[in-house]
C-alpha positions in Angstrom: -9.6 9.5 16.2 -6.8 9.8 13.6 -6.9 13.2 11.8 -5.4 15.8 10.6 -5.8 19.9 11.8 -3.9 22.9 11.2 -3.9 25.3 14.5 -2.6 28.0 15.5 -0.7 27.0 19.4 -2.9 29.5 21.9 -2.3 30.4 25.3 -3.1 27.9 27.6 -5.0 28.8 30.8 -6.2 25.0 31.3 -4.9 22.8 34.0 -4.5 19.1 32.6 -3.8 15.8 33.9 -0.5 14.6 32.8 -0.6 11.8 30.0 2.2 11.1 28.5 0.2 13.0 25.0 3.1 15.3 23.8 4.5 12.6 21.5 1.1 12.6 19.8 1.9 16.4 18.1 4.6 17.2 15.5 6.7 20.0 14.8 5.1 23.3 13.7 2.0 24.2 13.8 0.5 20.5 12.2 -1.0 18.1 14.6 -1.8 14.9 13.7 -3.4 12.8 16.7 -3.6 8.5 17.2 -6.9 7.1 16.0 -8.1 4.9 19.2 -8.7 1.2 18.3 -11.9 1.2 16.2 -14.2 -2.0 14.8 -14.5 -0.6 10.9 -18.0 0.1 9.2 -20.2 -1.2 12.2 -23.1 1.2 11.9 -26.3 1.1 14.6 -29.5 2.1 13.9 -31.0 0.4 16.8 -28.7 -0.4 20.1 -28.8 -3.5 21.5 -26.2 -4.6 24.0 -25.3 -7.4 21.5 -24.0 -4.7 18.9 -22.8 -2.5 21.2 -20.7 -5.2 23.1 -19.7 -6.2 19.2 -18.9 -2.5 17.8 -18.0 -0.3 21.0 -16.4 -2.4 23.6 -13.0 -1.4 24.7 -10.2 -3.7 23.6 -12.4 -5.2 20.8 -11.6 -2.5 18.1 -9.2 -2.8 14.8 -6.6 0.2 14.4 -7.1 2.2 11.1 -4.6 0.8 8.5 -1.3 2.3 8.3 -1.1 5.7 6.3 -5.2 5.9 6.5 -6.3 9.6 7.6 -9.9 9.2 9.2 -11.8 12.4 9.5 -15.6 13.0 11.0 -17.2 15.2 8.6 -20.4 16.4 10.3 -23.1 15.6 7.2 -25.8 13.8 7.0 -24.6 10.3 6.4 -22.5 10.7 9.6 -25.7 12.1 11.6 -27.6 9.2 10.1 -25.1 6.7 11.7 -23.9 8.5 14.9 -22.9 5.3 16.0 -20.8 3.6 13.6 -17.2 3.1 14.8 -16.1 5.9 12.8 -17.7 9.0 14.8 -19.0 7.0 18.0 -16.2 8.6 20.0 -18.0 11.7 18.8 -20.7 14.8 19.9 -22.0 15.7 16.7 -24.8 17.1 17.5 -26.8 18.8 20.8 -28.7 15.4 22.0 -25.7 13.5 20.2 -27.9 12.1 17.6 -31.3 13.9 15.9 -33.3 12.3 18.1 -31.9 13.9 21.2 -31.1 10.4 23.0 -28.4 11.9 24.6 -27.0 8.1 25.1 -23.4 7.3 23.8 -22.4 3.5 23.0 -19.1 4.0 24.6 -17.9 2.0 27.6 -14.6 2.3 28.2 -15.6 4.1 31.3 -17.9 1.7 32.8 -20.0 0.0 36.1 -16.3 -1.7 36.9 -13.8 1.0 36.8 -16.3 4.6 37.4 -14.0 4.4 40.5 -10.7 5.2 39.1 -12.7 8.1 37.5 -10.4 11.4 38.5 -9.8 15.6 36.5 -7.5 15.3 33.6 -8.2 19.0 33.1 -10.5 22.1 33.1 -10.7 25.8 32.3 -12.4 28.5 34.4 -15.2 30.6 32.5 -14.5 33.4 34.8 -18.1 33.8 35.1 -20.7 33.5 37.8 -23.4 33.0 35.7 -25.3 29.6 34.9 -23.4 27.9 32.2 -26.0 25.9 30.4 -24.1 24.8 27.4 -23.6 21.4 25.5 -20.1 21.0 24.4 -19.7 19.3 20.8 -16.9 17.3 20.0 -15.4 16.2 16.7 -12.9 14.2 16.1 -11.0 15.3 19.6 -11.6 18.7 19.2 -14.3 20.2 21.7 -15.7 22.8 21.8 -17.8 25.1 24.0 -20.2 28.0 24.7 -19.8 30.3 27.7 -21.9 33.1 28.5 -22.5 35.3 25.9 -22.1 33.2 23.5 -18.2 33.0 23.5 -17.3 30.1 22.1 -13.7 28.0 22.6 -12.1 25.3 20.8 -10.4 22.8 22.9 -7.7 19.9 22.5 -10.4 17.1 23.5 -7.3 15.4 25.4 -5.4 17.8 27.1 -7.4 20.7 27.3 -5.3 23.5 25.0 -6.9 26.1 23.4 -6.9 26.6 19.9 -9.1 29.3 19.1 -11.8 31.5 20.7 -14.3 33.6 19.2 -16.1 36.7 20.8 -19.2 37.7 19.3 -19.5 40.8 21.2 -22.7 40.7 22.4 -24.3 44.1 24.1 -24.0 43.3 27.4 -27.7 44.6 27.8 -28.9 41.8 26.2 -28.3 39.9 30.1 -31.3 42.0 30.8 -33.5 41.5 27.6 -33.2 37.6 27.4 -35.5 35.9 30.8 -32.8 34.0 32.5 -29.5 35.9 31.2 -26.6 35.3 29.0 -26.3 32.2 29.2 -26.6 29.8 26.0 -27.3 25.5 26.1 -25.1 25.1 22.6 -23.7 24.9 19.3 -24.5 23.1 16.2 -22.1 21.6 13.5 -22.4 21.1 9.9 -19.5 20.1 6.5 -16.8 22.3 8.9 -19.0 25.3 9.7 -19.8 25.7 13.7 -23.3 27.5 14.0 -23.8 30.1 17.2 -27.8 31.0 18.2 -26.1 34.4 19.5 -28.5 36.2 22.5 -29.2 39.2 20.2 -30.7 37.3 17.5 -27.7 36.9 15.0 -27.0 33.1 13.5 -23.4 33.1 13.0 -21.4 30.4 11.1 -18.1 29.9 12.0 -14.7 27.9 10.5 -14.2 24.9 12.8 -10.6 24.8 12.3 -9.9 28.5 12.7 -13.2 30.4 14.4 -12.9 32.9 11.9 -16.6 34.1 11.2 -18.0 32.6 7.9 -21.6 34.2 7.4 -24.4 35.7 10.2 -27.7 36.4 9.8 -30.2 38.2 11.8 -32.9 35.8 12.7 -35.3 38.3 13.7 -36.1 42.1 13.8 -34.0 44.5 16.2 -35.1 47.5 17.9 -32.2 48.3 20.2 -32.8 48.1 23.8 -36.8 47.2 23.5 -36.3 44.4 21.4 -38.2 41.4 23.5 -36.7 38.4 21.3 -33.6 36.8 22.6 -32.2 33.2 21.8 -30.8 31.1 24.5 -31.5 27.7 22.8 -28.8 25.8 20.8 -29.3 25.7 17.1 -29.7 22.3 15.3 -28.8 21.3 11.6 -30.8 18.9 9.5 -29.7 17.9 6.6 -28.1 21.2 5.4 -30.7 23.7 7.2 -30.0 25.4 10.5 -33.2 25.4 12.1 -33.1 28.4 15.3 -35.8 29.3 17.9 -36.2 31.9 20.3 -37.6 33.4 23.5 -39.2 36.3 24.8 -43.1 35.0 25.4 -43.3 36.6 28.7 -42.5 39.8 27.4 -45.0 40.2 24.6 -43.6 38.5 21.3 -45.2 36.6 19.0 -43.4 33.0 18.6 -41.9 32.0 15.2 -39.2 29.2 14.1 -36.6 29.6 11.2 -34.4 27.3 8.9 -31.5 28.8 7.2 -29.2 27.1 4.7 -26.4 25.9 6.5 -23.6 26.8 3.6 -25.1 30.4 2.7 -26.9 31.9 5.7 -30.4 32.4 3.6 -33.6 32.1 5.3 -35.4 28.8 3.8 -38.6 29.2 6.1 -40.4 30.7 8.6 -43.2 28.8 11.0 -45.4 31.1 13.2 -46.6 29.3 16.3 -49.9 31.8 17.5 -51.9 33.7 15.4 -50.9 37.5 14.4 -53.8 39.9 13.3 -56.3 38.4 11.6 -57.1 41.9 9.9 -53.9 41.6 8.6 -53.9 38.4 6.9 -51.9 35.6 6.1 -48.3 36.1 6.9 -46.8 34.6 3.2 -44.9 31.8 5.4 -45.0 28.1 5.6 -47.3 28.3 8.6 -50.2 29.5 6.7 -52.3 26.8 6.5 -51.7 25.9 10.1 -52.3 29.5 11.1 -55.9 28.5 9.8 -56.3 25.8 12.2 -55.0 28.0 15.3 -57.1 31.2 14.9 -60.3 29.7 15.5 -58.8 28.9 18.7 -57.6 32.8 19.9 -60.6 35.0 21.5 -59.9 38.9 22.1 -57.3 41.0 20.9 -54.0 38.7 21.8 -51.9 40.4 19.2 -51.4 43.1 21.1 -49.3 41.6 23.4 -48.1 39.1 21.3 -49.8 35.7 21.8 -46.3 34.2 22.9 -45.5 30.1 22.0 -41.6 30.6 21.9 -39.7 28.1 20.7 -37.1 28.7 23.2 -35.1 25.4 23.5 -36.5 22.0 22.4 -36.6 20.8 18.5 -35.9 17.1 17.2 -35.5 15.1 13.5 -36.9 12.0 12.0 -34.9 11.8 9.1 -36.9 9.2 8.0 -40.2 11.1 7.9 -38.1 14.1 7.3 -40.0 15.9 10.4 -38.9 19.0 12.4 -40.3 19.0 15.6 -40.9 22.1 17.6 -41.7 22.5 21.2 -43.5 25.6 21.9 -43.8 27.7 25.0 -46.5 29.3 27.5 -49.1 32.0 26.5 -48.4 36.1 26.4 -49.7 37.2 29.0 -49.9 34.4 31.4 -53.7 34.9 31.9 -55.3 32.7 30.2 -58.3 36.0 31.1 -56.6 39.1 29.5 -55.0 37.6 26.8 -57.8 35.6 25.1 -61.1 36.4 26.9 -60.7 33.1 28.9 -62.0 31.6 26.0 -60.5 28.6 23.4 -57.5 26.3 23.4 -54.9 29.0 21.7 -53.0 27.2 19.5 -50.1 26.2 19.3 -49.1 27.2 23.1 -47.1 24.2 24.7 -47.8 22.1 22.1 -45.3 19.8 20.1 -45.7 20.4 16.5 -44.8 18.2 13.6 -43.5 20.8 10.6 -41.8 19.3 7.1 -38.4 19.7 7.4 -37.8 21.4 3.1 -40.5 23.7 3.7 -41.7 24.3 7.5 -45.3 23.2 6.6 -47.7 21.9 9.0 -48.1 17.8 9.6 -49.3 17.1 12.9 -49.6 18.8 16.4 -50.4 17.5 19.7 -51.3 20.3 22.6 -50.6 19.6 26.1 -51.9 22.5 27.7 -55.0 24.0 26.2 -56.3 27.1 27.9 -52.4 27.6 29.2 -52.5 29.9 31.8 -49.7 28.5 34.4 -46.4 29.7 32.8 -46.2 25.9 31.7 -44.3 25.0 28.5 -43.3 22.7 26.3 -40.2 23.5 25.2 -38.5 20.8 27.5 -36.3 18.2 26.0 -38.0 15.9 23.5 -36.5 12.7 22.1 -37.3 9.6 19.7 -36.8 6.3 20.4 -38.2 2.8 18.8 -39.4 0.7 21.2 -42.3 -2.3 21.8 -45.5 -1.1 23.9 -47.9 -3.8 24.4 -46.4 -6.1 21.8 -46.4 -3.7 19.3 -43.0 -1.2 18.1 -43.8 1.8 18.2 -41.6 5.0 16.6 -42.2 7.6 19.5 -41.4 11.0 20.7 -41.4 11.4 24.6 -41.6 14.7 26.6 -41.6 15.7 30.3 -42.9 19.0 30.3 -43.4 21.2 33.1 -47.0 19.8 34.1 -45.8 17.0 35.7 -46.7 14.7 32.7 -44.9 11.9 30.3 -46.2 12.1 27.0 -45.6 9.6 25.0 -46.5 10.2 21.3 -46.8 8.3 18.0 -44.0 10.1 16.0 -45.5 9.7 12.6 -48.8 11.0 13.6 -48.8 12.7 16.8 -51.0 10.2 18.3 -51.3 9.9 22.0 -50.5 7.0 23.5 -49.6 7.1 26.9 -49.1 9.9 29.7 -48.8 10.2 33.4 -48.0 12.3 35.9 -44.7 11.9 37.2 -44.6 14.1 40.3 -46.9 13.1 43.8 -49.5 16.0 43.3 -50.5 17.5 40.5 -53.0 20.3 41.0 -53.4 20.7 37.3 -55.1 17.9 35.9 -55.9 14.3 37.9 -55.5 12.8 34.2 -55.0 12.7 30.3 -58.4 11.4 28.9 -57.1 8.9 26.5 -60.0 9.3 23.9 -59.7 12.9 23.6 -55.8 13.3 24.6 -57.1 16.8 26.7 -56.4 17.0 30.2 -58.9 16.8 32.6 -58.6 19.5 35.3 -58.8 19.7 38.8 -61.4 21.5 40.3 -60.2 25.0 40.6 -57.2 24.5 38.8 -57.8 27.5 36.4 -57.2 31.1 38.3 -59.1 33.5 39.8 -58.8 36.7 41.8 -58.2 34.3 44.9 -55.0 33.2 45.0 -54.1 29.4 45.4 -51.4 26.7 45.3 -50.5 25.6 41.9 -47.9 22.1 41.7 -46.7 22.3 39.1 -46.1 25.8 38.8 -43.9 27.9 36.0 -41.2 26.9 38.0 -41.4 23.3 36.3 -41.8 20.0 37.7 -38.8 19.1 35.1 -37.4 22.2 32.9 -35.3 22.9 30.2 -32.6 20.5 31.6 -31.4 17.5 28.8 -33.0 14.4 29.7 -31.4 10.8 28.5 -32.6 7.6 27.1 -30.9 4.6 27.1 -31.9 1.3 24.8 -30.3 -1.0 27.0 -32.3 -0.1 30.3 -35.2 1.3 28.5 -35.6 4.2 30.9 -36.0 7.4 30.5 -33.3 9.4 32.9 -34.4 13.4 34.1 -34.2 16.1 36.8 -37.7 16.5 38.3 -39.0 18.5 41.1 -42.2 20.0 42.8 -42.2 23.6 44.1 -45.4 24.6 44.2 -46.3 28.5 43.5 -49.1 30.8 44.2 -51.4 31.8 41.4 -53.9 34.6 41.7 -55.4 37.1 38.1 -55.5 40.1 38.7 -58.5 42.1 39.1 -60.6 42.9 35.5 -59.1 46.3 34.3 -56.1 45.8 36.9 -53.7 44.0 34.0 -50.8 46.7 32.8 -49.3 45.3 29.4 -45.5 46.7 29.9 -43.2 45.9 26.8 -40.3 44.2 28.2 -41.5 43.1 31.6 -42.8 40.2 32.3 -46.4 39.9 32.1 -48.3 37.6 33.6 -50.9 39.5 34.5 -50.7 37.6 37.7 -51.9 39.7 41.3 -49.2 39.3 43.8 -50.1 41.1 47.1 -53.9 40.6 47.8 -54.8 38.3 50.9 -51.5 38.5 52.5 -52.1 36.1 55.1 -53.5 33.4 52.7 -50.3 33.9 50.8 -48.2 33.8 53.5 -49.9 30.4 54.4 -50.3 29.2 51.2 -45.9 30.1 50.6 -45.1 28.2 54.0 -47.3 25.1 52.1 -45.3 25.6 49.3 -41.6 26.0 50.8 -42.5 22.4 53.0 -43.4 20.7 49.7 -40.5 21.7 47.8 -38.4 18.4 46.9 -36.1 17.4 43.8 -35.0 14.3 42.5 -33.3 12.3 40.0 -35.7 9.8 38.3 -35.7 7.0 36.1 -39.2 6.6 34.4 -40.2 3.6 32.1 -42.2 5.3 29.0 -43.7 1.8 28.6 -45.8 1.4 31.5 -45.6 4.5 32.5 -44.0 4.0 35.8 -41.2 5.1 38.1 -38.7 3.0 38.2 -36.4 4.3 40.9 -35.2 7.9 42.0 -32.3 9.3 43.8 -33.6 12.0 46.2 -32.1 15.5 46.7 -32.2 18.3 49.2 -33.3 20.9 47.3 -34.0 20.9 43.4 -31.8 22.3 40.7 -29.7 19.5 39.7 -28.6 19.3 36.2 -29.0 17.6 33.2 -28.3 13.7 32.6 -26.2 11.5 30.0 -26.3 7.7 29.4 -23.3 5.2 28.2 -23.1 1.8 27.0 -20.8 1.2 29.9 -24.5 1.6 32.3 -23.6 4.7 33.9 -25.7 7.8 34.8 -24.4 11.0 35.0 -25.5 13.9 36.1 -24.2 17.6 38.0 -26.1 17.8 41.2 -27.2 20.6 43.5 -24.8 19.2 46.6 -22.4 20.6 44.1 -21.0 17.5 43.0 -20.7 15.2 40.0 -22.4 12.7 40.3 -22.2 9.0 38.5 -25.0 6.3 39.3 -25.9 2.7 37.5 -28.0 3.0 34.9 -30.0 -0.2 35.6 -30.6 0.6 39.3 -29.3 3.6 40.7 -26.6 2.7 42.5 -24.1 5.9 43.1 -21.1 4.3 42.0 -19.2 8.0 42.2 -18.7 10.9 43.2 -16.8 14.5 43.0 -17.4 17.7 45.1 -16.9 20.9 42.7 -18.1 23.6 44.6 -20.6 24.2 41.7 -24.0 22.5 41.1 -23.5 21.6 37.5 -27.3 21.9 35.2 -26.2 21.8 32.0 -26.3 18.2 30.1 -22.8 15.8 29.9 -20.9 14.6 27.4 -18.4 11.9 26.7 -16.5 11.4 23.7 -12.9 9.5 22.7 -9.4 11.5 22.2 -6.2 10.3 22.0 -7.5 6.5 22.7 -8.8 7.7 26.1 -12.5 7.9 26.8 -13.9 11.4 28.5 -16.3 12.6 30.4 -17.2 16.3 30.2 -19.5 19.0 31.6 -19.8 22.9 31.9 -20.2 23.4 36.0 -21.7 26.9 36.4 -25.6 27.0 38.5 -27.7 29.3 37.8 -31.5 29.5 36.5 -34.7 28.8 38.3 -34.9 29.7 41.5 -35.4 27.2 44.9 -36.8 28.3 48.0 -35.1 26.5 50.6 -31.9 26.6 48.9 -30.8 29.7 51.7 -31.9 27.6 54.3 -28.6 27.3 56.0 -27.3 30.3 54.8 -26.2 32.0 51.5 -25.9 29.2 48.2 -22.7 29.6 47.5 -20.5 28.3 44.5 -17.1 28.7 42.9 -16.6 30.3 39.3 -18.4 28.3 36.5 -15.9 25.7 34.8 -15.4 23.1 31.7 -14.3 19.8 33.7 -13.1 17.1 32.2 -12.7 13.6 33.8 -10.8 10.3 32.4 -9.8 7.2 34.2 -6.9 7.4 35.4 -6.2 11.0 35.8 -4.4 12.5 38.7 -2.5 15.7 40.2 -5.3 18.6 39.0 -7.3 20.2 41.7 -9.1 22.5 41.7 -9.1 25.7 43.5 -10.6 26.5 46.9 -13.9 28.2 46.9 -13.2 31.7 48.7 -14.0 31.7 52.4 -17.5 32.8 53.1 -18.3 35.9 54.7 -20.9 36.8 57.1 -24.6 37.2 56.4 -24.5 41.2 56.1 -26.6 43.0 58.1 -29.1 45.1 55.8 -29.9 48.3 56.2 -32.8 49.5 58.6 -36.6 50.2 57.0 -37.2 53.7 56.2 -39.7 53.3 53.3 -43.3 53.2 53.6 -45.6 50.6 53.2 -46.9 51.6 50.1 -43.4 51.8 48.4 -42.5 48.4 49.4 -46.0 47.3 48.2 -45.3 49.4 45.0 -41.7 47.3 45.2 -43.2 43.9 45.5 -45.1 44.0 42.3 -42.2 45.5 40.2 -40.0 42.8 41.4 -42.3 40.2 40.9 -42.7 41.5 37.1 -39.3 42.6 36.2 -36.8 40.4 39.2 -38.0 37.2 40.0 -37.4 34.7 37.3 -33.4 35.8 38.1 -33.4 36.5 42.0 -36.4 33.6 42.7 -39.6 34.6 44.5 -40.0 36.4 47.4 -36.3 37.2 46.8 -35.3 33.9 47.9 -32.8 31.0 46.0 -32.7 33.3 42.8 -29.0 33.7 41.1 -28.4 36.1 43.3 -29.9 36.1 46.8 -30.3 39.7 46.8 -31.6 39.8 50.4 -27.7 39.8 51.5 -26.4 42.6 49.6 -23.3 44.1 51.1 -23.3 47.6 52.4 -21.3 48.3 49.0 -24.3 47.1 46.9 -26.8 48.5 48.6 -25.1 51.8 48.4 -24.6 51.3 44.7 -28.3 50.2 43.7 -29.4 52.8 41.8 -25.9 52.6 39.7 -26.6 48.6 39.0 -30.0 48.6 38.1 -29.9 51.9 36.2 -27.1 52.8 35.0 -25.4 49.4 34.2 -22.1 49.0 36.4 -22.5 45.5 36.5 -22.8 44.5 33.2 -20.0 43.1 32.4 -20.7 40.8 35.5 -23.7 40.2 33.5 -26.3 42.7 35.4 -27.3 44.9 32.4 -28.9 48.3 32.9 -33.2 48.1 33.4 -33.2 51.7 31.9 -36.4 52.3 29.8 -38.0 49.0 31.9 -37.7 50.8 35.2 -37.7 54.6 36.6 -35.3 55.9 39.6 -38.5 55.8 41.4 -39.5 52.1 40.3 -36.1 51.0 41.3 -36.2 52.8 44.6 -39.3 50.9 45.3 -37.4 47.6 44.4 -34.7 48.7 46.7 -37.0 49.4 49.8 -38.9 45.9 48.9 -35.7 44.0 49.2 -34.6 45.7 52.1 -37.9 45.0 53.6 -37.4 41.2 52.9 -34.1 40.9 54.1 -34.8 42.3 57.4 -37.4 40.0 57.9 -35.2 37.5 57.4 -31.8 38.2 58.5 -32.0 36.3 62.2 -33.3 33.0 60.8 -30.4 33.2 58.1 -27.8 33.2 61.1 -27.5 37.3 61.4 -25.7 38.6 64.7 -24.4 35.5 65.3 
């Protein structure tokens, strides 16, 4: 796009394709970059390959007049016509659009030419932590979110940096948030760039310099007990910031916020679970809908919080002026211990319908009553018009990690379709359509014995961006099945611990069932790419994997797919079918969402390439998962001469230390781990971020220093002081020790 920015010229440590762009810049510090060709004042509400092919094809749009500066101003006329020719080459927003389609009309890049698809440039993050971030883009500026929460403006075309912002984040917070420091965005708003920072601060910044404008603290901080984090990417509607947050396994109470974009006050506050009913009504807009939950809550749940973070998913009808939130799993897990086994707590993995001035109550609709699997519903949510059974319908669509499509009435939070959408589902056989509740399977809630749960908290499809594209009518996401073990623990057994994850789950009784039920589990595990039709409620087609963990997916007018995958490739497929039409080895397994947007005339195709998050069992089968630093990698057609570095040379599987602990300190080990480890290093110590069965010599000898006393935090590894004891870490020591002896042959040790 044609506009003007002032920049200061930064150090580049980008490599970039060479093309022929220097005569685009000026003298000085002023930079004024070529508009591509452009069809003028061609808005789309709806997309239909007839206005796309009109608006959006390449070679069929008008150049600006002469003299004419264009600029994107990120408002909400612009958001309310995302794809007029004006900001179509544009990432305005997280999903691209409010209704998290996560489909751009561009095509220059298309089913034809995906071949002559090659790296015009990328930066290492010097990280190897998941990277889960969104990039935005406006008008050929991008710009990113690394670990956290460093952000970096970009040249869009060539990859220079203009400015980077550090928000100096405790490094402890890497233990405090579930799944680490990583963040999945940024939001933009009238030239203010909005950070979700881990420890709780909003943070507006200057697009044009990353000088820091307001923050706010979105929620209370107790140093190093704190149990909020926020790893979700903020959204703006109309002039209000609206921020989640996480931290239900660890004993908070959930709550959403809006802010005023230009000032940084608080506008509202929504709680999602009841507090204390002795201490009555909070004075926020959740009030009223507070009344309809607490009939719903049995024992004493405010003690350990209740949970229902809002740790990822919103999404806007602008038109109904609706917020919608997507809430998350219970506090503790039991279903048992943290309501008497008793009522549907509201609103746990629900989707709820708030108004988007005031954060009052419209509508919910509760997937999960009774949640006591880990499940939530804070997975990607979008809107979408579309004609089921003759009749258009204005829907919002989830996969959730139950294994079901929801599809929804948007204006009501009517059900109208849902179905599961993996090949077991030992949750519920159904959704009964007159009552929208699922109906279980027998012996699908827990008990002291433990038992095979598919889903499990481990998500038949997770927090990864899902796509929807009006011209195939599918909907495009990252499923799996990797079945877990569930088993309560015994009455009186359950330990609330602030700051550990509480399930409340028992994790050593019955051994040899569990060993059984785990080889069952590890044989079932499978992941695939599928395209689901939200009409009928059927697959479509799916592109198998080896192991799950693939990334997030992005659709384009020009019917491509793409998608990171776990063979650590990029991966691009047709739309329509399924056909890989290309493909990239990385040496990372990209999972956070694409992007594409339009600099310099050219079009792009962007993603952040860093793996990490859930765990996968198999994923070690052939020896340590290994991947090279996370990066930003930017593709174009055309684009040749940048590689990128080899992946060091792997060394051997080291052999672990002998077993000098007793049994009861590795039993002691197992739990802790299981409470405090696993959601980082996977279970059983397998698959995790870190397999930490192969610890070198080095590590092992430094334990007590890493988990303690924090020497790897700035690797992101933040100090469990206060969490865990010398003793409890000792325990996790001789537990891990204990695993990788058992399996250091079958991982190819001593040969």
């Amino acid at each position: 796009m044609l506009f003007k920015r002032e920049h200061k010229t930064g150090h580049r440590t980008t490599r970039q394709a060479g093309m022929g762009e220097r005569d685009l810049f000026e003298s000085g510090d002023r930079a004024r970059f070529t508009a591509p060709a452009r069809v003028r004042n061609c808005g789309l509400a709806l997309l239909t390959l007839t206005v796309l092919g009109a608006c959006v094809a390449a070679g069929q749009m008008a150049e600006a007049p002469a003299g004419e500066t264009l600029t994107t101003q990120v408002d909400a006329a612009t958001m309310r016509e995302v794809d007029a020719s004006a900001q179509a080459g544009d990432w305005l927003s997280h999903g691209r659009d409010w209704g998290e389609q996560r489909f751009s009309p561009l095509r220059q890049i298309n089913d034809s030419n995906v071949g002559e698809l090659g790296l015009a440039w990328f930066d290492d993050l010097e990280t190897s932590r998941g990277v889960q971030a969104t990039p935005l883009v406006v008008d050929g500026v991008l710009y990113n979110e690394s670990i956290y929460n460093v952000v970096t403006a970009y040249d869009g075309a060539t990859g220079e940096k203009l400015w980077t912002f550090d928000p100096q984040v405790g490094r402890e917070w890497a233990r405090l948030a579930c799944c680490g420091p990583s963040s999945r965005g940024l939001a933009a708003w009238e030239g203010k760039l909005y950070i979700g920072a881990l420890d709780g601060r909003l943070i507006a910044l200057d697009m044009a310099t990353g000088k820091e404008v307001w923050t706010t603290q979105t929620f209370e901080r107790e140093g190093r007990l704190n149990a909020y984090s926020i790893t979700g990417a903020p959204r703006v509607y109309d002039g209000k910031v609206v921020i989640g947050n996480g931290g239900a396994d660890y004993g908070v109470r959930g709550f959403v916020s809006a802010y005023d974009a230009e000032t940084g006050k608080r506008l509202w506050k929504f709680y999602t679970v009841p507090g204390n009913p002795a201490d009555g009504p909070d004075g926020e807009a959740s009030d009223s809908a507070m009344k309809i939950a607490l009939p719903t809550w049995h024992g004493e749940w405010w003690k350990y919080g209740g949970g229902g973070t809002a740790w990822d998913s919103f999404a806007f009808d602008a038109e109904r002026n609706l917020v919608y939130i997507g809430t998350g799993n219970g506090s503790p897990h039991m279903w048992k211990f943290r309501s008497d086994g008793a009522g549907d707590n509201l609103f746990l993995c629900s989707i709820v319908a708030v108004d988007a001035d005031t954060g009052e109550y419209r509508w919910h609709y509760q997937m999960v009553p009774e949640e006591e699997w880990d499940y939530t519903c804070t997975q990607p949510m979008i809107l979408a018009d579309m004609q089921i059974d003759g009749r258009k319908r204005d829907v919002i669509m989830q996969a959730p990690k139950n294994g079901f499509f929801y599809v929804l009435d948007r204006g009501t939070g009517e059900l109208i379709s849902a179905k599961s959408y993996v090949s077991e589902n030992s949750w519920a056989n159904r959704i009964d359509m007159k009552t929208g509740r699922p109906v279980l399977q027998p012996g699908a809630h827990n008990t002291t014995t433990p038992h095979l749960m598919n889903p499990s908290w481990l998500a038949a499809h997770s927090w990864h961006p899902m796509s929807w594209s009006p011209l195939t009518g599918l909907v495009y996401f990252a499923a799996q099945e990797q079945p877990d073990i569930y088993a309560r623990a015994q009455d009186g057994e359950f330990d609330f611990v602030y700051h550990r994850s509480n399930s409340g789950q028992q994790r050593r009784n019955q051994p040899d069932l569990r060993k059984r039920l785990m080889e069952e589990a590890r044989a079932k595990e499978k992941g695939y790419l599928l395209a689901w039709d939200p009409r009928t409620q059927r697959e479509a087609w799916r592109v198998p994997y080896p192991h799950p963990g693939s990334g997030g997916v992005l659709t384009t007018a020009g019917n491509l797919l793409i998608q990171g995958t776990i063979n650590k490739t990029v991966a691009i497929y047709r739309a329509d079918t399924g056909e890989k039409l290309w493909e990239m080895g990385i040496d990372q397994a990209p999972v956070a969402g694409p992007i594409t947007y339009m600099a310099g005339g050219h079009q792009y195709i962007a993603v952040n390439a860093g793996w990490g998050g859930s765990p996968v069992y198999n994923l070690n089968n052939d020896g340590p998962f290994r991947t090279a630093s996370a990066k930003l990698l930017v593709f174009r057609l055309g684009a040749k001469g940048v590689e990128l570095p080899p992946m060091a040379k792997a060394a051997n599987v080291p052999r672990p230390p002998f077993l000098t602990a007793t049994e009861q300190q590795v039993s002691r080990g197992r739990d802790l781990y299981s409470e405090t480890c696993m959601r980082c290093h996977g279970v059983d110590a397998i698959g995790g971020v870190k397999d930490l069965r192969w610890m070198t010599p080095e590590v092992h000898d430094r334990f007590l220093d890493i988990v303690i006393g924090g020497a790897l935090e700035d690797k992101g590894m933040a100090s469990f002081a206060g969490v865990l004891s010398e003793e409890d870490a000792r325990a996790i020591h001789a537990y891990l020790i204990a695993r990788a002896n058992e399996d250091w042959q079958d991982a190819g040790g001593g040969h």
